[in-house]
C-alpha positions in Angstrom: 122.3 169.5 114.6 120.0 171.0 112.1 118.6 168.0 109.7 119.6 170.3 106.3 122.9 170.5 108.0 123.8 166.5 107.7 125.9 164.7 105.8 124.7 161.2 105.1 126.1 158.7 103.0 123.7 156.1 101.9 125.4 152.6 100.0 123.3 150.8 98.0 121.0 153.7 97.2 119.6 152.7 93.8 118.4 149.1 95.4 115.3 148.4 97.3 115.6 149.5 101.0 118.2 151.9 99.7 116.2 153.9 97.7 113.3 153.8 99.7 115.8 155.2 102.9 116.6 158.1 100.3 113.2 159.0 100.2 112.4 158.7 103.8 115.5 160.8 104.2 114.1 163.6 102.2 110.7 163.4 103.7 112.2 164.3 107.1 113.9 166.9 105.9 117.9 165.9 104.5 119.1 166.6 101.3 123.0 166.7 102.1 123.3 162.4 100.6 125.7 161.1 99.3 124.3 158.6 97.0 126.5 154.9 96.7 125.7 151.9 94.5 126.2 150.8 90.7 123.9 153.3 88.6 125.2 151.7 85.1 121.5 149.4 86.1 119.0 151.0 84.1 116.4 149.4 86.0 117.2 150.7 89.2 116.7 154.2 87.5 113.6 155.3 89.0 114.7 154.2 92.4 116.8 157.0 92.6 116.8 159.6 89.8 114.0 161.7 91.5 115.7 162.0 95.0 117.1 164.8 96.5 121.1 164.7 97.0 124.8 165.9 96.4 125.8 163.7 94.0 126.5 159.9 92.7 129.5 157.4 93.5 129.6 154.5 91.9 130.5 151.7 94.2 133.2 150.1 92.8 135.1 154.0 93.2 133.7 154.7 96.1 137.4 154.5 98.6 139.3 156.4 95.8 136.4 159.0 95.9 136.3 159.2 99.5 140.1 159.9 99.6 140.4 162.0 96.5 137.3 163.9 98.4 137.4 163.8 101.9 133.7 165.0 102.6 132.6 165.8 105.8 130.4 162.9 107.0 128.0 162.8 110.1 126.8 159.1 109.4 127.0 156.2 106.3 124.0 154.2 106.4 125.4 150.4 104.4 123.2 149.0 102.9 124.7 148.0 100.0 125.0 144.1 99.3 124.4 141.2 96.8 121.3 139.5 98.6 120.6 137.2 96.4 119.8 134.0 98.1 119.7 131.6 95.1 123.8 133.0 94.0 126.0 129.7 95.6 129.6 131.3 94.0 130.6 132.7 97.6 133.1 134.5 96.1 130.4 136.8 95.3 129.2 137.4 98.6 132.4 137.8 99.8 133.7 140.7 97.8 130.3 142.8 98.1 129.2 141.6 101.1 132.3 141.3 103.3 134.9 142.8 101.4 133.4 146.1 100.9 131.6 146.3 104.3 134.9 145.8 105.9 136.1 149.0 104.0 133.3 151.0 105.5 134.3 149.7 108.6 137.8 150.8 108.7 136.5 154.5 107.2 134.2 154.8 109.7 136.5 153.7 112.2 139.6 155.6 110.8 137.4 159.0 110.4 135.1 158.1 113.5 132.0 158.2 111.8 128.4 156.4 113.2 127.5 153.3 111.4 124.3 151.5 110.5 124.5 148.6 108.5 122.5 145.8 106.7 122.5 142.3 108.6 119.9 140.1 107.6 117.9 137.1 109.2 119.6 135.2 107.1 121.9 134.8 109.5 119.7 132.8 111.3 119.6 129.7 109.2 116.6 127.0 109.9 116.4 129.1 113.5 117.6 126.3 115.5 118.9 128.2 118.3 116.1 130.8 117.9 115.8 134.3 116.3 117.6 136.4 119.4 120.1 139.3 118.1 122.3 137.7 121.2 125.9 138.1 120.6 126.6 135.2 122.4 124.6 133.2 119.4 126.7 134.9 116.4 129.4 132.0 116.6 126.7 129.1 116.6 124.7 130.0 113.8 124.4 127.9 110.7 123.1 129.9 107.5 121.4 128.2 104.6 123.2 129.6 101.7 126.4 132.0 100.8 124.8 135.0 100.9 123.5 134.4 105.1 127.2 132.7 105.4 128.4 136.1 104.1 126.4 138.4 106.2 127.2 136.2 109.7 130.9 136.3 109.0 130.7 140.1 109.0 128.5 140.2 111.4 131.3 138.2 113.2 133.9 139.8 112.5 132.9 143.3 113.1 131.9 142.0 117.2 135.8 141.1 117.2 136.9 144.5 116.0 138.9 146.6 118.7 138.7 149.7 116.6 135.1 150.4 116.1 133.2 153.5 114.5 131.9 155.5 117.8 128.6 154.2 117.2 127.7 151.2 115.5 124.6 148.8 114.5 124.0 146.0 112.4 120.1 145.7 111.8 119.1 142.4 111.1 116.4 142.6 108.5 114.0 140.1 108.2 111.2 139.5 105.3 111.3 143.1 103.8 108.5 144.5 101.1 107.7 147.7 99.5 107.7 150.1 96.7 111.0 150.3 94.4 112.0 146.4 94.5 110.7 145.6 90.6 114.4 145.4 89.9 115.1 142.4 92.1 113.2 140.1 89.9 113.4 136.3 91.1 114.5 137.9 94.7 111.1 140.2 95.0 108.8 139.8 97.6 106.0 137.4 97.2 103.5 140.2 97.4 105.5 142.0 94.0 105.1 138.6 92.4 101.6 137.9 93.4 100.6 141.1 92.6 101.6 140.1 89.3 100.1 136.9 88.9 97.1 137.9 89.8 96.9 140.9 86.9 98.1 138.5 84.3 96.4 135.3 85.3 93.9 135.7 87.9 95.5 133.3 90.9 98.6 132.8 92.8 100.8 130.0 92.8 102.1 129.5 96.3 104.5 126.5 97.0 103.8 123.1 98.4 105.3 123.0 101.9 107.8 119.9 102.1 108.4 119.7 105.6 106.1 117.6 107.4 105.2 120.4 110.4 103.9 122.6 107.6 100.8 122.5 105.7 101.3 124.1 102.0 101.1 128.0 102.1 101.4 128.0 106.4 105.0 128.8 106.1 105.9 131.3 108.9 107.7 134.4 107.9 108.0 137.9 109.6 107.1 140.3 106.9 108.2 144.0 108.3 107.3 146.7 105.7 109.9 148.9 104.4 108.5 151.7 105.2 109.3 150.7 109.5 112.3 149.9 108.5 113.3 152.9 107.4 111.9 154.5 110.3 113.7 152.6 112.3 117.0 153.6 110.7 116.5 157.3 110.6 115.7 157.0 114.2 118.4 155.2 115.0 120.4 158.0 113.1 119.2 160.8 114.8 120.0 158.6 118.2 124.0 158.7 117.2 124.0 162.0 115.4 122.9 163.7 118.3 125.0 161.5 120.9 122.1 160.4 122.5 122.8 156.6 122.2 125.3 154.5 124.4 128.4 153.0 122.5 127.3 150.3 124.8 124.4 150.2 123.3 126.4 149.3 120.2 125.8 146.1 118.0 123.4 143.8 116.6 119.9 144.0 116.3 116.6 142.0 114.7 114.3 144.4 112.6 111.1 142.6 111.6 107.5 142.9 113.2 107.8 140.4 116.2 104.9 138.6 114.7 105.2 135.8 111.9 102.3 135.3 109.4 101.8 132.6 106.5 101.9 133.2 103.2 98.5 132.5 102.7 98.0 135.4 105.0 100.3 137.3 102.8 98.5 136.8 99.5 95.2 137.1 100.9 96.2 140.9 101.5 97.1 141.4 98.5 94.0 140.4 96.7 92.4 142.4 99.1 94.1 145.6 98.4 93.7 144.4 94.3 89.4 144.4 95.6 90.0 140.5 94.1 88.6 137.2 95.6 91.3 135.3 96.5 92.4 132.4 94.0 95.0 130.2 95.0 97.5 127.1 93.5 100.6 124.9 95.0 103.2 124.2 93.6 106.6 122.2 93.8 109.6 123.8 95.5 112.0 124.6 93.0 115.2 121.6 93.8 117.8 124.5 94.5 116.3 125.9 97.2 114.2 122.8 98.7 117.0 122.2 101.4 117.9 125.8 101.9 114.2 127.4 102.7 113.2 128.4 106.2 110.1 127.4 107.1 109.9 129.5 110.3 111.2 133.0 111.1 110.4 135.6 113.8 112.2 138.4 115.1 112.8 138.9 118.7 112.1 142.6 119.0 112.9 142.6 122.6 116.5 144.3 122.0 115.0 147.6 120.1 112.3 147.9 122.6 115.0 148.1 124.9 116.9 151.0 123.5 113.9 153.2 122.8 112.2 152.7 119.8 108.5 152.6 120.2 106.7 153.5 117.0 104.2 150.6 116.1 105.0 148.8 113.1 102.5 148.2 110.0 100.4 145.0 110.5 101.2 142.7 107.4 97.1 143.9 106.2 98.0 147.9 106.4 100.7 147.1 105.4 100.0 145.5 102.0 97.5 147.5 101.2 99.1 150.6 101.6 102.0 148.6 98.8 99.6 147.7 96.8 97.1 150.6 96.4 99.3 153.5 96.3 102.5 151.6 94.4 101.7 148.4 92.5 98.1 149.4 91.1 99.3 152.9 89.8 103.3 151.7 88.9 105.0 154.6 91.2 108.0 154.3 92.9 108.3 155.5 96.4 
C-alpha cells in the first residue's frame, strides 16, 4: 500500500512521543493522520500545529467522533496516557490510562484494525524479576506508583483478551528524551532540565543516591532517544500494514537501547553538546518519590531482535548531542 494512501490515527499527538511520531510520520512520507489528544493545552501548541494531517479530535470525543465518522483506518498508533509518575489519585490513571485504552481496544478489535500502543517500563517496578517483555512475568510484576500499576493492568488485561485487533503490540518504553517534551515540566527528561540548569546557573544538580549499592549520580537508567523510538514504531507499522508480521508474533515488547548508563553519563553529554565543562551538585531525593525511584533499568532487547528490527539505536552521546544542538540551543520543536 502506497504510504500517501494510509490512514493513521495517532492518540496523544500533541504530547512528547506523540508529536514527535507525527513528524517522523510525515518525514516518511504520510499525511492521511488523524490527530487525538486534548489541544485546549496551549503549551502543547507547537508540538503539533506545524504537522501535516486530516484533522483534530479532541480526546475526550474521540468514540462519538469515530462513530458519527466512521473513517477508514489502516492502523491507530496509542499513545495517549497520563504518565505522570509523581500523580498517586489512581483514579487518574485508570480513566486515561486504562479506561480509554480499553476503548481503542474494542474499536480496533470490533473494526479489525492493527494496534500499537504505549506500555512503559514502569511496569517493571524495582526490576526484581528482571526487565524481560515475557508474558509469563506480566502477573508477577510490582510497579512503584499508579501510573506503572495502570499501565501493567492493561497490559494484563489486553494478554487475556479473546477478541484481539489482527495485529497487536504493546511497546514498553523505557527512559525516553527528545525534542517537543518542554510541556511536561516536573516529568521532562533530566537532559531538558539540565539543559536548563546549566543556561541559568552554570551546574547541575543531580540527586544523592539513597540506596546503599549506588554511589550519587551512578543510577542506571536506559535512556533510548525518541527519535528510535519512533522508528521503531513506523517499522513496526509498515510490518502489520503490509501483513508481513505474524499475529503470533503479537504482544509485548521492551523499547529502550539494551544498554543502561548513569546519570552522570547523561549530564556529561549534555554539557558537551552545550561546548560546557561539566559542573556538578547532589542533592536530596525529594520524600515522595524516595521509596518509589528505580535505581536500575535495562531493557532486554532480545524480543525485537527477534522479529526483525535491526536499525542501530543512538548511543546516549549522539544521541544528546543531536537534542541538544539542533533543539534545545536554538528552541525548535521537532
Amino acid at each position: 500500500m502506497k504510504r500517501n494512501n494510509l490512514h493513521i490515527m495517532v492518540t496523544g499527538a500533541a504530547g512528547f512521543i506523540g508529536s514527535c511520531m507525527v513528524q517522523y510520520l510525515n518525514e516518511q512520507g504520510y499525511s492521511n493522520i488523524y490527530l487525538v489528544d486534548d489541544f485546549g493545552v496551549e503549551s502543547k501548541r507547537n508540538n503539533w500545529q506545524n504537522k501535516e494531517f486530516i484533522t483534530i479530535i479532541e480526546r475526550y470525543n474521540l468514540l462519538d467522533w469515530l462513530d458519527e465518522h466512521k473513517p477508514k483506518l489502516d492502523i491507530i498508533i496509542h499513545l495517549g496516557a497520563r504518565t505522570d509518575t509523581t500523580e498517586f489519585d489512581y483514579s487518574i490513571h485508570e480513566e486515561l490510562n486504562l479506561a480509554y485504552s480499553k476503548d481503542v481496544w474494542n474499536y480496533c478489535c470490533i473494526h479489525q484494525v492493527p494496534l500499537i500502543y504505549a506500555s512503559s517500563a514502569a511496569t517493571y517496578g524495582n526490576g526484581e524479576y528482571g526487565y524481560n517483555d515475557d508474558h509469563a512475568l506480566v502477573n508477577q510484576l510490582s510497579p512503584l506508583n499508579p501510573y506503572g500499576v495502570s499501565k501493567n493492568e492493561f497490559d494484563k488485561w489486553a494478554l487475556q483478551q479473546n477478541a484481539q485487533p489482527p495485529y497487536w503490540t504493546g511497546l514498553k518504553f523505557f527512559n525516553v528524551y527528545g525534542p517537543n517534551e518542554s510541556h511536561k515540566n516536573r516529568m521532562a527528561s533530566v537532559i531538558f532540565h539540565s539543559f536548563n540548569q546549566i543556561k541559568n546557573n552554570g551546574l547541575v544538580r543531580l540527586f544523592k543516591s539513597h540506596h546503599p549499592s549506588f554511589k550519587d549520580g551512578e543510577q542506571l537508567r536506559d535512556f533510548v532517544y525518541v527519535k528510535d523510538v519512533v522508528s521503531v514504531i513506523e517499522w513496526m507499522m509498515e510490518e502489520m500494514v503490509q501483513s508481513k508480521w505474524s499475529s503470533s508474533n503479537n504482544g509485548l515488547y521492551n523499547l529502550g537501547t539494551g544498554k543502561a548508563r548513569t546519570f552522570i553519563d547523561l549530564v556529561n553529554a549534555t554539557f558537551a553538546g552545550m561546548d560546557i565543562i561539566p559542573n556538578i551538585e547532589f542533592i536530596d531525593m525529594p520524600l515522595d518519590i524516595r521509596d518509589k525511584y528505580q535505581y536500575f533499568t535495562e531493557a532486554n532487547m532480545t524480543k525485537l531482535n527477534k522479529v526483525g528490527y535491526s536499525k542501530p539505536f543512538y548511543s546516549l552521546e549522539e544521541g544528546v548531542d543531536d537534542y541538544v544542538r539542533n533543539y534545545l540551543n536554538i528552541e525548535k520543536s521537532y
